[in-house]
C-alpha positions, 0 to 999 in steps of 0.5 A, a space after each residue: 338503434 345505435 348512435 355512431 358518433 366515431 365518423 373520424 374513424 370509419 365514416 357510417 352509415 354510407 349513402 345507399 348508392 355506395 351499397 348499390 355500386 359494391 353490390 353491383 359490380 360483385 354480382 354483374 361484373 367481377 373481372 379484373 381492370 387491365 386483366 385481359 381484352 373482354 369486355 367485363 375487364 374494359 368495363 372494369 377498366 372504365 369504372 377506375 378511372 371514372 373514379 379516378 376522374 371523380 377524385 380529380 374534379 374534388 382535390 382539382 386534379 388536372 390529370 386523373 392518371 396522377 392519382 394511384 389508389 392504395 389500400 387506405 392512407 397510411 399504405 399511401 403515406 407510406 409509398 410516399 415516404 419511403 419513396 421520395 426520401 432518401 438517407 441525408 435528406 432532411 424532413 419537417 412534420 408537426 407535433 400533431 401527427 398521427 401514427 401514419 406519419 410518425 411510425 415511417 419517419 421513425 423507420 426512416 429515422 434508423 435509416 439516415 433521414 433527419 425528422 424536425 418537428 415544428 411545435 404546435 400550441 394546446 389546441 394543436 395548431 402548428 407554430 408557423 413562425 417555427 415551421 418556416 425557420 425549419 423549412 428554411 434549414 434544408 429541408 428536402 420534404 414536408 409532411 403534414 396532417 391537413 386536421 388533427 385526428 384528435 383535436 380536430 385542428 386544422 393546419 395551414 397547409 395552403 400557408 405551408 405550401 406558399 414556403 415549400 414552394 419557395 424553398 423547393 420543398 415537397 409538400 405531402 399532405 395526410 388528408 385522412 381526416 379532411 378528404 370529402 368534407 374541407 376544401 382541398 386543390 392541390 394547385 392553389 395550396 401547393 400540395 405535391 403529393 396528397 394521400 386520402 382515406 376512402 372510408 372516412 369523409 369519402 363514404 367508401 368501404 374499408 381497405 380503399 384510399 390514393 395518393 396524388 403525386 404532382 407531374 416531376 416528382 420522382 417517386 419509388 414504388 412500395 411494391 413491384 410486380 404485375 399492373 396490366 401494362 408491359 406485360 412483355 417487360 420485366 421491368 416496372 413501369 415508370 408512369 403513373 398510375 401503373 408504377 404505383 398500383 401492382 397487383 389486382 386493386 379493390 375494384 370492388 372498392 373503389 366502386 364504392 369510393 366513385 359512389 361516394 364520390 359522386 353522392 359529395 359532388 351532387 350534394 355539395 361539400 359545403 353542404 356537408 360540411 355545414 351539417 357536421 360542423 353544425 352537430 359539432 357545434 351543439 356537442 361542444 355548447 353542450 359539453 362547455 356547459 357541463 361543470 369539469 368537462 374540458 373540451 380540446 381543439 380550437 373554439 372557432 369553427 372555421 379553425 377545425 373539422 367537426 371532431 369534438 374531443 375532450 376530458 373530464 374530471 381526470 376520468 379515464 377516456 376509453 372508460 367513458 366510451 365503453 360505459 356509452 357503447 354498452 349503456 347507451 348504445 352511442 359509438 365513440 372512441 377514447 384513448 389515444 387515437 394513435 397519435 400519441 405525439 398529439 396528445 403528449 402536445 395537448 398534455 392528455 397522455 395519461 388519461 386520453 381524450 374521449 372523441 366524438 365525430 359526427 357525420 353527414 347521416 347523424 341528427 341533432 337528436 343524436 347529439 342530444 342523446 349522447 350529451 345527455 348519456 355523457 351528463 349522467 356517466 360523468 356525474 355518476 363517476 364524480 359523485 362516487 
């Protein structure tokens, strides 16, 4: 049986509940929400927003109609990017961020809107005193990763929100890596629009995720056609959800996200978040004590997500995660993690970082396991 240990990718296995929801809806409903009068859609219907009310009670949302689902949260980085920025405008990012960010900025950086990068150190925390001073040049926006993808650092994003707030800046938020796993209330940390994986940390399928967008933003669509509503109009509607969530969504998703959703709240976040962040721990008392290994990411706990990263001996990352995959059987991911601003940050560029990301379902055998499997390989490659 294999050991997954790449959660921070796709979080696996999922609570069987989330299995039993899919599964469900597929055999005994099928229909299309806001497609129709019959009683399958309304029920379809119900079933997207309960969801929607369940992300609200997480992320303490007040209104569940803010908050649009998307096919995962690059596609909501990219509405909320290309849909509040204009040329002139002028937005500040970090140096940790993942391609989500960096390839839309770039896009939008051909097309007239100025990026400024505040600095982070080699742990991947940002340098707040330089975040402020670019804030305070003019910036229209402010997007950041809640946590690094690849050192697991997480970003004050509260702190951040408090200056952006001041300055009148919008605050946009990746929460990919901490959604279903950190503490997130858009109110208390000023987040104006927040984008979310649903695979991850949420326990849901492939090809689910949203965007919140606080009341008063102006925001554009990324895409323009049918919602179930108007249908008399030719026009795009101009209120939340429906202006954002054209076409038919993943209803068959997002049935397995409300699942997901409903197995945190019952179980508790911290609860969670107390089991990885324990098993990351072991990983990183386990590495730390093997000779040559350099583990990335800030050492306090309370500083970062349960992601353990690290090199060794200059040995090729994906190398080591192939020979743990096909010797092992344990899953993890090396490289560079398409983020490739963070690892020229952490100055890991030429040989990446092998990641390992344990989650809820993992054991403490498991990291034994792989702490064991990655103590040979390395001593085998060093000894050659």
């Amino acid at each position: 049986m294999a050991i997954y240990l790449d959660n921070a990718a796709t979080s696996w296995p999922k609570p069987e509940s989330v299995y039993q929801a899919i599964d469900n809806f597929l055999r005994n409903n099928g229909a299309s929400p806001g497609r129709g009068g019959h009683e399958r859609a309304r029920e379809a219907g119900a079933l997207v927003y309960t969801a929607r009310e369940k992300l609200a009670v997480l992320f303490g949302i007040n209104d569940p109609s803010r908050i649009s689902f998307a096919c995962n949260a690059t596609d909501a980085l990219n509405t909320a990017l290309l849909g509040t920025l204009k040329p002139g405008d002028t937005v500040v990012t970090t140096a940790m961020e993942h391609n989500a960010v960096v390839r839309p900025l770039r896009y939008l950086a051909q097309n007239g809107i100025l990026i400024k990068v505040a600095g982070c150190d080699l742990a991947g925390r940002v340098n707040m005193a330089d975040m402020k001073q670019l804030i305070d040049s003019g910036a229209k926006a402010v997007v950041m990763t809640h946590a690094s993808n690849v050192t697991g650092a997480l970003m004050p994003v509260a702190q951040t929100g408090q200056l952006t707030r001041r300055s009148g800046a919008l605050l946009i938020v990746d929460a990919a890596q901490t959604a279903g796993t950190e503490d997130i209330d858009v109110e208390s940390m000023c987040i104006d629009i927040l984008a979310f994986s649903g695979h991850k940390n949420l326990f849901g399928p492939q090809g689910t995720g949203g965007l919140y967008v606080r009341s008063g933003i102006e925001i554009k669509p990324l895409r323009y056609g049918g919602t179930g509503s108007l249908s008399e109009s030719d026009v795009q509607p101009d209120f939340m959800p429906d202006m954002l969530e054209s076409g038919t969504i993943n209803t068959p998703g997002i049935a397995g996200l409300s699942a997901g959703v409903a197995y945190i709240l019952e179980t508790g976040l911290q609860v969670i978040r107390q089991k990885e962040m324990h098993l990351s721990n072991l990983l990183r008392q386990g590495l730390a004590d093997m000779a040559g290994i350099t583990l990335l990411g800030p050492g306090d706990p309370t500083e970062r997500t349960a992601v353990v990263s690290f090199t060794g001996y200059g040995l090729d990352s994906s190398m080591l995660s192939y020979q743990l995959d096909q010797n092992y059987g344990i899953i993890t991911r090396g490289g560079l993690h398409c983020a490739p601003w963070a690892h020229r940050t952490i100055k890991t560029v030429a040989t990446g970082a092998l990641r390992l990301s344990p989650g809820y379902f993992n054991t403490e055998q498991d990291i034994k396991q792989a702490l064991g499997a990655i103590e040979t390989i390395v001593f085998k490659e060093v000894s050659r």
